[in-house]
LUMMISE-582919 format. One record per residue: x, y, z of N, C-alpha, C in turn; residue in three letters. Coordinates in steps of 0.1 Angstrom, whole numbers, plus 5000, padded with zeros to 4 digits. Example, Ala and Ser with C-alpha at 12.3 -4.5 7.8 and 13.67 -1.06 7.14 Angstrom:
LUMMISE-582919
513249435078512349555078513249675078Ala 512849785071513749895071512950005079Ser 
***
This chain:
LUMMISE-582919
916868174939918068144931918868274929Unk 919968254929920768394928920668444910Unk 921268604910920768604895922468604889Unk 923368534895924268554884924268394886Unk 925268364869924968264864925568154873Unk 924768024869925267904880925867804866Unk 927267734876927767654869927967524877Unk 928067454869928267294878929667254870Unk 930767224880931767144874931667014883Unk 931966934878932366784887933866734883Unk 934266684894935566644896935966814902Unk 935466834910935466944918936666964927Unk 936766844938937666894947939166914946Unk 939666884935941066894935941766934924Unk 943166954916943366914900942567054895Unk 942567014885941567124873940167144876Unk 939567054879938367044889938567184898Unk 939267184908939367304917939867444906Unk 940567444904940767564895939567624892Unk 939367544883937967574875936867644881Unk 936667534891935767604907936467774908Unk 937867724913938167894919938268024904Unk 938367984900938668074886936968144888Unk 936068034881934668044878934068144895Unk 934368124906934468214913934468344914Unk 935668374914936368494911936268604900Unk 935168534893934568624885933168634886Unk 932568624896931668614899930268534896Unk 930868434894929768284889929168214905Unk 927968184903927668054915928167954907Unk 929067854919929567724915928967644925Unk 928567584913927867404924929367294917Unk 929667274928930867204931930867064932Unk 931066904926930666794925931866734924Unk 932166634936932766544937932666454945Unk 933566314950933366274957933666274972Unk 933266284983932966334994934466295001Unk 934866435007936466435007936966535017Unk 937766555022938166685030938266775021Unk 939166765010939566884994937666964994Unk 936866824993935766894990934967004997Unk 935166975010934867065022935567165025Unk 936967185018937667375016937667405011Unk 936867364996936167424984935367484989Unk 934367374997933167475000933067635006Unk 934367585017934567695022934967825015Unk 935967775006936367924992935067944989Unk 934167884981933667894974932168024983Unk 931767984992930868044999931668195004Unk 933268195006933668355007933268414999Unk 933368364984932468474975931468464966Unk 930668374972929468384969928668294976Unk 927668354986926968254996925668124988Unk 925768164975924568084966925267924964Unk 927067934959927667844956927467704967Unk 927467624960927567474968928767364967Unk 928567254973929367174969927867064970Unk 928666944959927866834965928766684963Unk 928266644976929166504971928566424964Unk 929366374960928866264947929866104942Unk 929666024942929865934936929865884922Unk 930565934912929665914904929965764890Unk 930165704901930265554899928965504901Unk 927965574910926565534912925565604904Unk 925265524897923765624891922765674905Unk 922465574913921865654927921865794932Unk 923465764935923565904938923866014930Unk 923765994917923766094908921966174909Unk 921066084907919966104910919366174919Unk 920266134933920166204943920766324946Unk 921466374939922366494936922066574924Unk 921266464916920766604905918866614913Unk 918666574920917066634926917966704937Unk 918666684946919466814953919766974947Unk 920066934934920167054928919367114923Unk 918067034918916867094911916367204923Unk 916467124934915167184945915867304953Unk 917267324947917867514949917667504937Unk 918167494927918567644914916967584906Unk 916767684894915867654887916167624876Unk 917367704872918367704858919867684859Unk 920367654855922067644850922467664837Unk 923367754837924067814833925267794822Unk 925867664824926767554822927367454833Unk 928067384830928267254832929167194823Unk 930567184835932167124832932267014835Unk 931966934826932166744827933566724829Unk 934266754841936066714844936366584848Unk 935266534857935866404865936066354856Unk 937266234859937766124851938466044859Unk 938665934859939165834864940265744855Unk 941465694857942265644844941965534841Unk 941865444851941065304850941965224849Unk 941665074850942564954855943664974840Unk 945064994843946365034832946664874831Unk 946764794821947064684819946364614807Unk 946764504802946364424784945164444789Unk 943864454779942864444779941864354778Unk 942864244774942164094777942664014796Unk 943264114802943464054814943164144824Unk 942864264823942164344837941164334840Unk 940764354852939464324858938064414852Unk 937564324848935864354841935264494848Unk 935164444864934664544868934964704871Unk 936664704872937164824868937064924858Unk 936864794845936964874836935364944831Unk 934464854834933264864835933365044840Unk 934065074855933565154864933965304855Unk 935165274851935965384840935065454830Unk 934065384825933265384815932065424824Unk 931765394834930765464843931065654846Unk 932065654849932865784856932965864843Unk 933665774833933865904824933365924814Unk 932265834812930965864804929665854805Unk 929265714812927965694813927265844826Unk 928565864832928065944843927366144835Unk 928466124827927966234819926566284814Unk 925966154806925166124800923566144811Unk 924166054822922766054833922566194841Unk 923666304843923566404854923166504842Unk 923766484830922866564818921666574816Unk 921166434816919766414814918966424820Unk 919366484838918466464847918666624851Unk 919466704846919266844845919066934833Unk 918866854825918066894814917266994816Unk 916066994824915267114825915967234830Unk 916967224837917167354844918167434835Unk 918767344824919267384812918967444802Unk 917567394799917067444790915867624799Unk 915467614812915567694821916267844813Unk 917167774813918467884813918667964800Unk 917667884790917767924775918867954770Unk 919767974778921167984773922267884784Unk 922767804777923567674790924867654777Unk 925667664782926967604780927567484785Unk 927967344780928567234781929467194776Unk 931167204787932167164785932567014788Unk 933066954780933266824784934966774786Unk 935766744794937166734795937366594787Unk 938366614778938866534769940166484773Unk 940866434758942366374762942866354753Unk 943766394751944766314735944366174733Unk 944066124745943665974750942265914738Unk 941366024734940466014725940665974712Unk 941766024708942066024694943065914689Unk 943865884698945265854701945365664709Unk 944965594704945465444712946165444721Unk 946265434730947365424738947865274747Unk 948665204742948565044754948765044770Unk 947764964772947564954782946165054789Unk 945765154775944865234787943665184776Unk 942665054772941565084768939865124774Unk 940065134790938965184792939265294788Unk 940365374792940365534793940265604780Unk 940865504770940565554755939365564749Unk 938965454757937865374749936265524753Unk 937065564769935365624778936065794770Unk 937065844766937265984760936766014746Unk 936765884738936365864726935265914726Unk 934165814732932565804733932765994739Unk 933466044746933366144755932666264744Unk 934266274737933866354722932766354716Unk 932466254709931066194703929866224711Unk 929766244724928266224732928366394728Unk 929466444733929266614734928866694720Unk 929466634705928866654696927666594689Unk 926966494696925466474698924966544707Unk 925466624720924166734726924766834718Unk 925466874710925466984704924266994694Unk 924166904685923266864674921866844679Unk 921866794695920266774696919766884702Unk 920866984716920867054720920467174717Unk 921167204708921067354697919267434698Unk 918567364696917167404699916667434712Unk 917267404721916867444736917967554738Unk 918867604730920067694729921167634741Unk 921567504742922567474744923867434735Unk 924667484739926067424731926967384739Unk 927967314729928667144740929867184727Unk 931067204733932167154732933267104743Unk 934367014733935066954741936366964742Unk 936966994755939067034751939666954759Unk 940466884751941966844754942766904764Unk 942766934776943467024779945267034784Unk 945666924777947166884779947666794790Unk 948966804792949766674805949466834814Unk 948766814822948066934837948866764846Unk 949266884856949966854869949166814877Unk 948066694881947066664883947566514897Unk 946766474903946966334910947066244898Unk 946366244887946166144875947366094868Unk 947966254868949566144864950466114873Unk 950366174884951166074894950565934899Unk 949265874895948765754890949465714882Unk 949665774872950065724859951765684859Unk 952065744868953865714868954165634877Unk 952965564887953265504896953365334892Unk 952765314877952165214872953665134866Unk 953465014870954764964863954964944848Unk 956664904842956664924829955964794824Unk 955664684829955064574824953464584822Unk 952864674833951364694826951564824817Unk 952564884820951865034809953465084800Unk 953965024792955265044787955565184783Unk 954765284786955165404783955765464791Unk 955165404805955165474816956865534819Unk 957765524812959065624811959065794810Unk 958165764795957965884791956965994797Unk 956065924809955265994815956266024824Unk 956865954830957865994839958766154841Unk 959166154825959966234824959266354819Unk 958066364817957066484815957066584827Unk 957366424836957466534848958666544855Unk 959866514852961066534857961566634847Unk 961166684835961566784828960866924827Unk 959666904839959067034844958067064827Unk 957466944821956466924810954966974815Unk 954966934828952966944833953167064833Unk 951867124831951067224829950067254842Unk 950467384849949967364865948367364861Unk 947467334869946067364870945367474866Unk 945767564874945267724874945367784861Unk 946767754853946967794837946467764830Unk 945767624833945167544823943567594821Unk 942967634837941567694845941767824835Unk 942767874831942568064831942668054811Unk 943367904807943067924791941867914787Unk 940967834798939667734792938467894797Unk 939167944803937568034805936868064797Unk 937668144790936668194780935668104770Unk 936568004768935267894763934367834766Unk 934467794782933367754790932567844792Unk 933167994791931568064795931068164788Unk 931368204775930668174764929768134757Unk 928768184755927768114750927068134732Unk 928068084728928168074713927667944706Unk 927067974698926367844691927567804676Unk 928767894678928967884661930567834668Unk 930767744676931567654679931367544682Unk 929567544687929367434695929567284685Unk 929867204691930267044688932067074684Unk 932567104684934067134680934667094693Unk 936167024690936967014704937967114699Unk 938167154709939367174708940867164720Unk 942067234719943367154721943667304729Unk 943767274742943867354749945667474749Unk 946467414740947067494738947367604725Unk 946067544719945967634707945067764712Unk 944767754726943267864727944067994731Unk 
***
């Protein structure tokens, strides 16, 4: 195992996901890199191994508990410990009334941007606690706090998001892990050009997402990667469970 510290972000290959990866890089971190299996994800790998041959990528699914399983015993059987771990993937999920979208979408939303959390946590547990010192970031969303129509899986899976991460703070603390969570703003991501592609009849906002981004509103990736560092890698117990709002940092 290499001796500088190892971090796992998922939602790896692209978006803030990549940043993250490259930033956490460049300062000399191993990144194990998690997403689903992609070209983006294969020139990650490639950055990622210029500066540091320990770093990985792994593909992942993480709509499947399977292959979460099978990706967190992949990881056990290199590293022994981790370091931290940036819960980024997210998915927006079926945009539409919530008495009329499909079950199974919304089900999957709630898979990706929480249940998945919950299972790659718990099945790297040991190499966490390993680490006697582990850091757990969790990506949030105004979307948590804030109702929004037409998005109830997405609100519904950022809610629970917050909540799970200040329950591993609380149970965590004794293994010396700490877990907070950031908002990190409208980032210039594929997500919102999802979001703007959505008509005004399933998502009535969708104007004002529009013009977030015709008024040069997003927030590039990399700026977003270079405010969060210092909180992700950090290992402070006298924040842990707190979110916070990525443009207050």
């Amino acid at each position: 195992m290499s001796e500088t510290q190892v971090y796992l972000v998922t939602g790896a290959s692209k978006g803030l996901g990549r940043s993250i990866c490259e930033i956490l890089a460049n300062n000399g971190f191993t990144v194990i890199g998690l997403a689903r299996e992609t070209s983006e994800l294969l020139s990650l790998e490639q950055s990622l191994k210029e500066k540091n041959s320990e770093s990985m990528i792994c593909p992942c699914d993480l709509s499947s508990e399977a292959q979460i399983r099978s990706t967190a015993q992949k990881i056990s059987e290199k590293f022994t410990a981790i370091n931290g771990i940036i819960h980024n993937a997210g998915i927006i999920g079926p945009v539409g009334s919530m008495f009329e979208v499909d079950t199974k979408l919304w089900n999957e939303t709630i898979q990706v941007n929480l249940l998945a959390v919950q299972q790659l946590t718990k099945l790297l547990h040991p190499l966490m606690v390993n680490a006697q010192r582990c850091r757990v970031t969790t990506i949030s969303s105004g979307a948590a706090v804030n109702s929004l129509q037409s998005w109830s899986a997405y609100c519904t899976s950022k809610a629970g998001l917050d909540m799970w991460t200040r329950s591993l703070a609380d149970e965590g603390s004794i293994h010396g892990i700490s877990a907070v969570s950031v908002a990190p703003g409208i980032v210039d991501t594929d997500m919102q050009a999802t979001i703007r592609s959505v008509s005004a009849d399933d998502f009535p906002m969708v104007e004002r997402f529009i013009s977030f981004h015709e008024n040069g509103d997003l927030v590039a990736p990399d700026d977003v990667a270079k405010s969060l560092f210092d909180l992700m890698t950090k290992h402070s117990m006298d924040d842990s469970g707190n979110r916070f709002d990525v443009r207050e940092l």
